[in-house]
N, C-alpha and C positions, 0 to 999 in steps of 0.2 A: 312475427314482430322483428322489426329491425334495430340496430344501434349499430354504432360506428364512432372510431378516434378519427379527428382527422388530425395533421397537425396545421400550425397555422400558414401555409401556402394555397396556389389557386388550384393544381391538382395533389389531392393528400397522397403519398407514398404508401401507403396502408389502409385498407379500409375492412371490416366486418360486418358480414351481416348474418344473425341465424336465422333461419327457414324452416318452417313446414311444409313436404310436399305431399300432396294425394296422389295416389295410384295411378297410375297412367305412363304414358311417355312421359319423359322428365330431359329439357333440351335445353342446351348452353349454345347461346347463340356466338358468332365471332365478335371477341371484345377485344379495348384497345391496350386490356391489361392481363397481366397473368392473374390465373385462379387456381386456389389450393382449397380441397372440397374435402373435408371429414366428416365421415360420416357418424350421427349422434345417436342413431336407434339400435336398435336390436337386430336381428338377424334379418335382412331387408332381398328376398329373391328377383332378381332382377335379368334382363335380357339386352345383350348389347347386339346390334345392327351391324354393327361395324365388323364384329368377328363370327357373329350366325352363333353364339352360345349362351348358357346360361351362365349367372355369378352368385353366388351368396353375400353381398354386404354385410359386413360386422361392423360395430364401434367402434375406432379408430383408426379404420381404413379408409384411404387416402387417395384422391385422384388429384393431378398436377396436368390443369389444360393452361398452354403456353398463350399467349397472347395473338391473335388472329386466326386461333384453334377452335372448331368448333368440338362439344360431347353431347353426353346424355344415355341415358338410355331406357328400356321399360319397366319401372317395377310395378310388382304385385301389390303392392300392401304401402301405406303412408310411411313415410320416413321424416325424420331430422336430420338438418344437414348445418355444419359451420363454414361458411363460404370465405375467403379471405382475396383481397384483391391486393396486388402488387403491381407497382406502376414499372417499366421495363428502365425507367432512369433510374428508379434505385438499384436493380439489378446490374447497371452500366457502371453506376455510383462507387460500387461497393466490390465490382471486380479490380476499381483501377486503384482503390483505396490496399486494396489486398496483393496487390502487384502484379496487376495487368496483366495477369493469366487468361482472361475471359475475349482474348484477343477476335475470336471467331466464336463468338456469344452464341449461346443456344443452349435451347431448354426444353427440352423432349417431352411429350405427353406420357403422364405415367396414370395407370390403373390398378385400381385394391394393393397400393404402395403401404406398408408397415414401415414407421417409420419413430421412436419413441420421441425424438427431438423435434420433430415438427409438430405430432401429438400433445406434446408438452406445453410449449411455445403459442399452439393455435387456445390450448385451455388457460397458457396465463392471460393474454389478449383476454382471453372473452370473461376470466374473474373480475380482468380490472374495469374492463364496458360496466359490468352488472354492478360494479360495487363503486362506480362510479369517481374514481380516483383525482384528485386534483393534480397528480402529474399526469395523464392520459394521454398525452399529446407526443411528450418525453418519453412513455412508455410505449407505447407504439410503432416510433421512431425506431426502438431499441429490438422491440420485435420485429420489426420488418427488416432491420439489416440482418437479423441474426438467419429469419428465414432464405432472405436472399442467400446467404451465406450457404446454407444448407442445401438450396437448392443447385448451386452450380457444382456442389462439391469441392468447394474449397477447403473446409475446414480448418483444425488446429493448425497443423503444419504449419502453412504460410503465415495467420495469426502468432504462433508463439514466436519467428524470429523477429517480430516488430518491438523496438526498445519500449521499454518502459517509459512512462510518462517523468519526465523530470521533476525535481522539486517545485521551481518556478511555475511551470507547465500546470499541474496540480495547487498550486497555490492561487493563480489564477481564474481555473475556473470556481473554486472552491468561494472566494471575495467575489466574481461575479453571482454567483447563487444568494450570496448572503444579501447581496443589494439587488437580486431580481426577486425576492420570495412574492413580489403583489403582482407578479405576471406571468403568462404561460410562458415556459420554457422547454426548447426543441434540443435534441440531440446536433443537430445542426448547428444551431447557434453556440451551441459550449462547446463544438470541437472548433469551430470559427478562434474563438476566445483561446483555446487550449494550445490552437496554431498543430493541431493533431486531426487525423481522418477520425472519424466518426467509429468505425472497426474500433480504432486504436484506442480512442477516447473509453465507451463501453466498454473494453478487456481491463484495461488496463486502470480506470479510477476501481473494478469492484477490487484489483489486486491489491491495489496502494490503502483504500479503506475498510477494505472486511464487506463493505456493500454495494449492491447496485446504483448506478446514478441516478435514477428513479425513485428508488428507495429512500437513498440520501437527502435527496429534493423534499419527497414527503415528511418524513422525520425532520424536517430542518422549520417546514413550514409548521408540521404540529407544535414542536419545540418557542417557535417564535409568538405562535399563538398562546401559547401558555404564561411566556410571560408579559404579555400585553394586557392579558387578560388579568393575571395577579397585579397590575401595577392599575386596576378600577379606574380608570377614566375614561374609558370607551364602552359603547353596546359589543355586545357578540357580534354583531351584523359587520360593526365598521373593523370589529378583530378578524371578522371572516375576509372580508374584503379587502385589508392590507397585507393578509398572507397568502393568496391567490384560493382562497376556495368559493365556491360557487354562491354560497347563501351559510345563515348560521345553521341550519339543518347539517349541513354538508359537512362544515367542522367540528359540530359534536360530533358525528359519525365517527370521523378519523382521528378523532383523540382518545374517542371508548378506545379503538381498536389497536391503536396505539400506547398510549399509555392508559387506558384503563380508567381516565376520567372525564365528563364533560367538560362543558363550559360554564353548566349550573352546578356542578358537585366541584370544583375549583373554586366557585364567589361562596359559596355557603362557608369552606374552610377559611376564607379571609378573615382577619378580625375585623371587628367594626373600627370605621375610622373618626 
């Protein structure tokens, strides 16, 4: 079964897909993007071609095939796999964002990599596909820089001397969020707004407010929802619809789970008017 964020651009920067593979050779052809492959099963015995030896596969072991890189190799026994695609402009993106360290870019094939921050990062991706997020676009966004990040090896360092977001700065995107809640909204587009890289934007708004921009975003929309919905002149549909969520299914979802009420257990406590 497949799913995938994309965001709103013609090629997404991020994409997901989970896999079942049967027993056999199992082969990654040359692609025009990087692929980060964790693996979902159980102890998975496997045979690679390339070095003439056997591997044991475990859950959350990692292969990083660069882009024009072909893999693969033979397993015994079916597996799960989380495959993640990264386009090489975000990689370009987000060196020159970081301070054009990535001068002579490149990104190595790595094999059964442990690695807890990519582990992490490929499982919050794949909670938010499943659970079907109204910011997913933003969230995405946010995971694929953090991956790029990861993967060049850049890290803290270079992120922590980047200044803090200013008042202004933060005060801006914060006013544009409140008057975009009835649209998808990209990482891109509010560090546009922010007049800040995308890196800087992500570090730097969870500093300033205790949470993720992602977060924020959602919490902002369930929050608006709530009071659209106490002020009884609209359906759920058109409440769903002016806060960016999919259908009114979608934002009862993220009201249980957020604050713990629908959109039917909010009209029942109304009083009659």
């Amino acid at each position: 079964m497949r799913s995938q964020y994309a965001p709103a651009q013609a090629v997404p920067d991020v994409t997901m897909a989970s896999r079942h593979i049967e027993a056999g050779v199992y082969r990654l052809s040359r692609a025009p993007h990087h692929r980060i492959m964790m693996h979902a099963s159980a102890a998975t015995r496997s045979y690679c071609n390339q070095v003439g030896r056997y591997f044991v596969r475990r859950a959350g072991d990692i292969d990083v095939v660069p882009a024009g890189q072909e893999g693969g190799f033979e397993a015994e026994t079916p597996f799960d796999t989380i495959e993640i695609a990264l386009q090489p402009a975000l990689m370009e993106r987000v060196v020159a964002e970081l301070g054009g360290k990535g001068q002579a870019l490149r990104l190595d094939t790595r094999h059964l990599l442990r690695d807890q921050r990519i582990a992490h990062l490929a499982r919050a991706l794949e909670g938010e596909l499943n659970a079907d997020s109204p910011s997913g676009p933003l969230f995405a966004d946010s995971i694929g820089a953090a991956l790029a990040v990861r993967l060049l090896g850049l890290g803290e360092p270079d992120i922590g001397r980047t200044n803090r977001l200013s008042d202004t700065q933060l005060k801006r995107v914060l006013e544009h969020i409140e008057a975009s809640l009835h649209e998808p909204l990209s990482i891109h587009r509010l560090s546009r707004i922010a007049g800040a890289s995308s890196s800087h934007l992500r570090t730097w708004f969870k500093v300033a407010t205790g949470v993720t921009l992602h977060r924020y975003v959602l919490r902002r929309r369930v929050e608006r929802a709530r009071v659209l919905l106490q002020r009884g002149d609209l359906s759920t549909s058109e409440v769903a619809e002016m806060t960016g969520f999919a259908h009114q299914s979608h934002l009862a979802h993220w009201m249980r789970r957020e604050i713990g009420q629908t959109p039917r257990d909010l009209r029942r406590t109304q009083p009659p008017k």
